[in-house]
C-alpha positions as CSV (number, residue, x, y, z in Angstrom):
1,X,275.3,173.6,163.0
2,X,273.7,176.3,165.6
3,X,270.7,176.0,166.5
4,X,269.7,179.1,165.1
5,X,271.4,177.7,161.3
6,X,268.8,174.7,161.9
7,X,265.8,177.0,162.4
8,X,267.1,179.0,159.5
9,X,267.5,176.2,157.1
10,X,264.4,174.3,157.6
11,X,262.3,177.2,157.8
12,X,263.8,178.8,154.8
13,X,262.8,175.7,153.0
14,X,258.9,175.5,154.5
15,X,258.0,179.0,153.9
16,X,258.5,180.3,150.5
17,X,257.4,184.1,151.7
18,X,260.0,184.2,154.6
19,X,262.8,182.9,152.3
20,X,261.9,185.6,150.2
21,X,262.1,188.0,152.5
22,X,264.7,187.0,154.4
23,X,266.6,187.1,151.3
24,X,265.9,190.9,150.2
25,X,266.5,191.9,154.1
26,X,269.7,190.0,154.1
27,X,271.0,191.2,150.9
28,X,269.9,195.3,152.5
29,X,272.0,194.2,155.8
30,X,275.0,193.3,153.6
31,X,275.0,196.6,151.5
32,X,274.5,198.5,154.9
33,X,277.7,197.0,156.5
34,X,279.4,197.5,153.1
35,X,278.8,201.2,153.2
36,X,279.6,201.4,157.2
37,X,283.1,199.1,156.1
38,X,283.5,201.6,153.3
39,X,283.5,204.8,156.1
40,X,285.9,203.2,158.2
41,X,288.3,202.5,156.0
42,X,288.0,206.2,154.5
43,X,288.9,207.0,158.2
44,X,285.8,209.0,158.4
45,X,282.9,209.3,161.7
46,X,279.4,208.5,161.2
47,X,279.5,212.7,161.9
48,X,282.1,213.2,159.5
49,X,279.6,212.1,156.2
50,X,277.1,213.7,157.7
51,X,279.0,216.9,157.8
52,X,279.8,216.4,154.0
53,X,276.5,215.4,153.0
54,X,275.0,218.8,155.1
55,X,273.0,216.6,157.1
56,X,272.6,214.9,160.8
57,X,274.1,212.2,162.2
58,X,271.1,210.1,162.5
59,X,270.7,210.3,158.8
60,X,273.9,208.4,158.2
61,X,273.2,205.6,160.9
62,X,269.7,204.9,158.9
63,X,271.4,205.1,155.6
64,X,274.2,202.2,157.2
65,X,271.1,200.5,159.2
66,X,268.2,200.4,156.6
67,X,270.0,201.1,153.4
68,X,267.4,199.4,151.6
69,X,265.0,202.7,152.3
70,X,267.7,204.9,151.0
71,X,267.3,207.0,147.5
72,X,269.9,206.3,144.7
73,X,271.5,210.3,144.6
74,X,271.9,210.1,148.6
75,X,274.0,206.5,147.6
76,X,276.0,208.4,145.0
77,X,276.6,211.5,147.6
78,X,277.6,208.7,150.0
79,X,280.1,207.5,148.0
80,X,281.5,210.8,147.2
81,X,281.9,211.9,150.3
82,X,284.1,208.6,150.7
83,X,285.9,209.4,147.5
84,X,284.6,206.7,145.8
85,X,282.2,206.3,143.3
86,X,278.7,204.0,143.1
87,X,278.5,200.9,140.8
88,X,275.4,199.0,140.4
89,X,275.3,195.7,138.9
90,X,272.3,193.9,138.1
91,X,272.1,189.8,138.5
């Protein structure tokens, strides 16, 4: 185990409000890299959404970078400019 992985675990255990945010930022970071997984594999730029979505580049690298910011019908246009469609699951 990393050092880092030893920080991690023992402080996620000692400090209930960093676990708890740790855990809402890591679950944002996954969803960001799923949508920036989902435009490679659509074969499409950063530049090519934004084009579809009728906005700037930047806007698609927050969207993939801070996704936990971004508004459920910019998610949905996402998607659509990927051809795919949004599911949301609650657990």
């Amino acid at each position: 185990m990393s050092d880092f992985q030893k920080y991690l675990t023992k402080r996620l255990k000692t400090d209930n409000d960093f676990a708890e945010n740790y855990t809402e930022g890591y679950q944002a970071f996954k969803f960001g890299v799923a949508l920036k997984e989902a435009r490679k594999e659509a074969g499409l730029t950063q530049l090519d959404v934004a084009d579809k979505l009728h906005t700037q580049k930047s806007a698609i690298s927050r969207i993939e970078n801070h996704s936990e910011d971004v508004k459920l019908s910019t998610l949905e246009r996402f998607a659509a400019a990927l051809g795919k469609r949004l599911e949301i699951t609650l657990v």
